[in-house]
N, C-alpha and C positions, 0 to 999 in steps of 0.2 A: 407488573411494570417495574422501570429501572429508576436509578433516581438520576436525576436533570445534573449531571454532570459537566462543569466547565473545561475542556479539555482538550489539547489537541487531538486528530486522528485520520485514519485514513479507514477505506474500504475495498477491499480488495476481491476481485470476482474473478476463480479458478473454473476452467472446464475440464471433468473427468474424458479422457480415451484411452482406447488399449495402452497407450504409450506414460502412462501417468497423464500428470494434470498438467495443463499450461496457463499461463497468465491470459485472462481474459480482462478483466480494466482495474485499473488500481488509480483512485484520485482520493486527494485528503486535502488537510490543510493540519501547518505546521503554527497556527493561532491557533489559543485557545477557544472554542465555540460552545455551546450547549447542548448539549449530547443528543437530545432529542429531535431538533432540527436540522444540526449537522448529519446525524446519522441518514434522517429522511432525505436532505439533499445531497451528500456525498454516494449513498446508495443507487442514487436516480444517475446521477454525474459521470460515476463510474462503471455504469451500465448500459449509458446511451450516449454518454460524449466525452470516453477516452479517444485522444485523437489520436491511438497507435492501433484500433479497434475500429469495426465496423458496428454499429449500436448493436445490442443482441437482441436477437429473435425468441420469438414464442416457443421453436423445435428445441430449443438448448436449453432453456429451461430444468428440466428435467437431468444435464449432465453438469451442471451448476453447482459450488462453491461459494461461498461471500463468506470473509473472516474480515469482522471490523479490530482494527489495533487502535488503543488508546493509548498517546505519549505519553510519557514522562521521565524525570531524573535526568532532565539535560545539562549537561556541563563541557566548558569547552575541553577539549583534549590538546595534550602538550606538545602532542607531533602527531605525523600522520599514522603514524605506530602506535599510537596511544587507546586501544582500545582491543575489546574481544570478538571475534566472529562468533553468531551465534546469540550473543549479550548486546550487542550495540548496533542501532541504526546511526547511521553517518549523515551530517550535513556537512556539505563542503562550500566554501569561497574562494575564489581566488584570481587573480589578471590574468587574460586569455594577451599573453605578449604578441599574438599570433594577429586575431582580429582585434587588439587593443581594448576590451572592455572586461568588464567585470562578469563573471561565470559562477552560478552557485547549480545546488542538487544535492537530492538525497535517497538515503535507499534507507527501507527497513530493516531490524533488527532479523529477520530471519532469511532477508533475501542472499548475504555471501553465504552462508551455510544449504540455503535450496541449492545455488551453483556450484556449492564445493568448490571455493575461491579461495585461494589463502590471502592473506591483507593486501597487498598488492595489487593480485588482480583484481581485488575489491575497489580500490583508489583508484587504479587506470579505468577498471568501466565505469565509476561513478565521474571523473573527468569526463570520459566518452560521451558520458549521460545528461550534463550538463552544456554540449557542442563544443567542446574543443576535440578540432581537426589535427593540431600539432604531435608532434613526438613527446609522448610524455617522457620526462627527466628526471632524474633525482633533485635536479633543482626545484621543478615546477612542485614536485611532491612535498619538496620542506616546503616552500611557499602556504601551501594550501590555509587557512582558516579555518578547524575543525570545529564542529560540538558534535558530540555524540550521545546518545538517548535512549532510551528504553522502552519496552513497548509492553502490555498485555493485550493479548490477543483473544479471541474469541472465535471460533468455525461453526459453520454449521451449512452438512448439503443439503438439498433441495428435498431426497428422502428424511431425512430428519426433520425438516421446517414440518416439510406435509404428516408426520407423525405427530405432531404437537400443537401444529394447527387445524386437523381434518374436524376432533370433535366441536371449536366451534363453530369449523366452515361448514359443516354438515347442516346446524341448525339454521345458516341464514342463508347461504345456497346454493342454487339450482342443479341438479344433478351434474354432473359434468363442467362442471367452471372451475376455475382455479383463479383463486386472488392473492397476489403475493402485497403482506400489510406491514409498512412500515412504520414505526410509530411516530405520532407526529407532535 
């Protein structure tokens, strides 16, 4: 067992194919929560009601990823340059001049480095990501409201779980079942 952690975090579910892995649902929360709960419902969350996703199936199972990232070291940044790809997930704010309100969103520390983004087009698809439809400008990008944050991660696929879990699913059971156990 882990210890009951206050923390923020997200959960993140990767499917393996020929082609590498793609994002299959990623939901968290950017509050502090208790690790053990969060993890059990961000897990469930992120696996059956990413609304970019269709819930996942029992077949996929099996070509399945989940890396939970726990936050931290957040502080705002000085400009929208203020930060490293690869070291920093991004939270952004900022007035959408366009539909007139308020726009935030963030991405994790590893996701401009999965894309091979340089900072830029890290800020334009995090803009993107948050619905603004406008031309991004150098204006809108000084604008933005940064904090940026840190993360450790943790991975583990679907073969590894079932290597770490078979001796004790073996003793309670049935031939042929598979339970995937979240702690609660």
């Amino acid at each position: 067992m882990f210890d009951n952690v206050y923390c923020p975090l997200f959960v993140t579910w990767n499917k393996q194919s020929r082609r590498g892995h793609r994002l299959r649902g990623c939901i968290g929360t950017l509050e502090p929560r208790h690790l053990h709960t969060a993890l059990r419902d961000y897990a469930l969350t992120s696996a059956l009601r990413d609304r970019r996703f269709e819930p996942m199936s029992h077949r996929e199972v099996a070509s399945l990823s989940c890396t939970v990232s726990l936050l931290c070291a957040f502080e705002e940044a000085k400009s929208w340059k203020d930060w490293t790809v690869g070291t920093h997930g991004l939270i952004i704010d900022f007035f959408d001049p366009v539909a007139r309100c308020q726009r935030s969103a963030t991405f994790l520390p590893e996701v401009a480095s999965h894309e091979r983004w340089t900072q830029e087009e890290t800020i334009d698809s995090l803009i993107a990501k948050a619905g603004y439809t406008g031309s991004v400008t150098a204006e809108l990008r000084a604008s933005l409201t940064m904090t940026r944050y840190q993360s450790s991660a943790a991975s583990l696929t679907y073969d590894e779980y079932c290597a770490i879990a078979q001796p004790a699913a073996a003793r309670v059971q049935p031939a042929g079942s598979v339970t995937i156990t979240v702690p609660a």
